[in-house]
N, C-alpha and C positions, 0 to 999 in steps of 0.2 A: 768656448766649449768646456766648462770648468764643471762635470757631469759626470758624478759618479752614480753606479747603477745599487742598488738593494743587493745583487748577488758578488757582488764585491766587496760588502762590507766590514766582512773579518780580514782583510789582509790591506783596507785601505788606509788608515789610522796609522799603520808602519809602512806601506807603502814595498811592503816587501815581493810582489807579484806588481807585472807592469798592468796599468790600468788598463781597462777597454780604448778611452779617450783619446792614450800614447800609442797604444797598437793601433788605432785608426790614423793618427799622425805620420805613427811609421810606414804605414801603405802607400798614405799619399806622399811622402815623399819620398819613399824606396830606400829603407832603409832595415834590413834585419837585425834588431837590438835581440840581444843572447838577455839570456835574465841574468849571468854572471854578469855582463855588463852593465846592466841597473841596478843590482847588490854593489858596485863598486863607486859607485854614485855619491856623492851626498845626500842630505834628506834638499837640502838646497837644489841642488842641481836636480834631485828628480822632481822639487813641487815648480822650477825651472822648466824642465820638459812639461810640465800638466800645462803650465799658465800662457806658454807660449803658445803664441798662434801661427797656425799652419794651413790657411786657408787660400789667399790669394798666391799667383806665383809668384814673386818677390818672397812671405811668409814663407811658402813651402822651399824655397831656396836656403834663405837663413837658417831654418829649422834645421835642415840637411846638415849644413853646412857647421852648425853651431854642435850637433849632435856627434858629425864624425872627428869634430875635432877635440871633444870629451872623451870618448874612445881613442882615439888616438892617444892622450896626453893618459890615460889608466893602466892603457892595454901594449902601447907604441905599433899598435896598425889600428887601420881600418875597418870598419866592419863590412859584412859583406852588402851588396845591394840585392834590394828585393826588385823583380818587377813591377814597374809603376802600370796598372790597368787601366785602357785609356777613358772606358766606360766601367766602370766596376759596380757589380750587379747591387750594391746599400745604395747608392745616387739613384738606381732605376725601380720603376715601381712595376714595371707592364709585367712580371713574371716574379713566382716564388723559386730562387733559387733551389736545384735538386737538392743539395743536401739538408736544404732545411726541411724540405718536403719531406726527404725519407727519413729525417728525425723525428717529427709530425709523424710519420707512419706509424714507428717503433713505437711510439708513443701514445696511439691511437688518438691523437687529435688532430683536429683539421682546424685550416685555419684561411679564409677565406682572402681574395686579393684585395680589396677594398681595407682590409682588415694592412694586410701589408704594405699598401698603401699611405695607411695614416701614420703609420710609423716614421719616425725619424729619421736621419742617415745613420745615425748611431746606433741610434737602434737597431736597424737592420742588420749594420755590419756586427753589430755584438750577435746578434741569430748568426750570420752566415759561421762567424769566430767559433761561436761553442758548438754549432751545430759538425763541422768538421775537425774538433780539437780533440784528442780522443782521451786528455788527461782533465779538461775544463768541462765536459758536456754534461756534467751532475749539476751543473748550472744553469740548463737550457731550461730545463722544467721551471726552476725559480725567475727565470728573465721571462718568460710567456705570460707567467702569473703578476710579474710585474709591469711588462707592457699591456696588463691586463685583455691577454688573448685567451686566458683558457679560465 
């Protein structure tokens, strides 16, 4: 999953905001990365976190496991854990999660389930991400346009 998006392009090239990719890593394996702790990174260890995989359980173990002990060794603790969702609504296609919906409202665009649907996992979860982030969501408009929804 080595997939960067068009509305991440100004800060992907330094790397200095966490990618969609790693925020989706970090869900699935429950882990709350601070951005102080990805600034404390190397460029190494954070193109380390993009390239690794975090898919299978084993994967998502490692990942876990490789990440809190980078934190540990910058910060001397741990970070905190996220809750892992056991269905998390980017995997499911049968419904448009509400807050994307009433970002879609604000917006006055609609966006049909078929439509959300054909979306990726990534993709999705990059909607649910910006659509509830209240400092990233000047993004939502350019990521629509780029999964060519609107």
């Amino acid at each position: 999953m080595l997939q960067f998006f068009q509305f991440e392009a100004e800060f992907v090239v330094s790397l200095r905001c966490i990618p969609m990719q790693v925020r989706y890593k970090l869900d699935t394996c429950g882990i709350k990365l601070k951005l102080q702790h990805w600034l404390s990174f190397s460029t190494g260890d954070r193109q380390k976190l993009i390239a690794l995989p975090c898919t299978t359980a084993v994967e998502i173990q490692n990942y876990r496991d490789y990440l809190r002990s980078l934190v540990c060794q910058h910060f001397q603790i741990y970070p905190n854990d996220l809750l892992i969702e056991e269905n998390p609504a980017w995997l499911q296609g049968e419904f448009i999660p509400l807050s994307v919906l009433q970002h879609l409202e604000e917006l006055k665009v609609s966006l049909e389930l078929s439509q959300w649907q054909n979306l990726t996992p990534l993709q999705r979860f990059a909607l649910i991400k910006l659509s509830i982030s209240h400092h990233e969501n000047s993004n939502f408009l350019p990521a629509l346009k780029e999964f060519d929804l609107i």
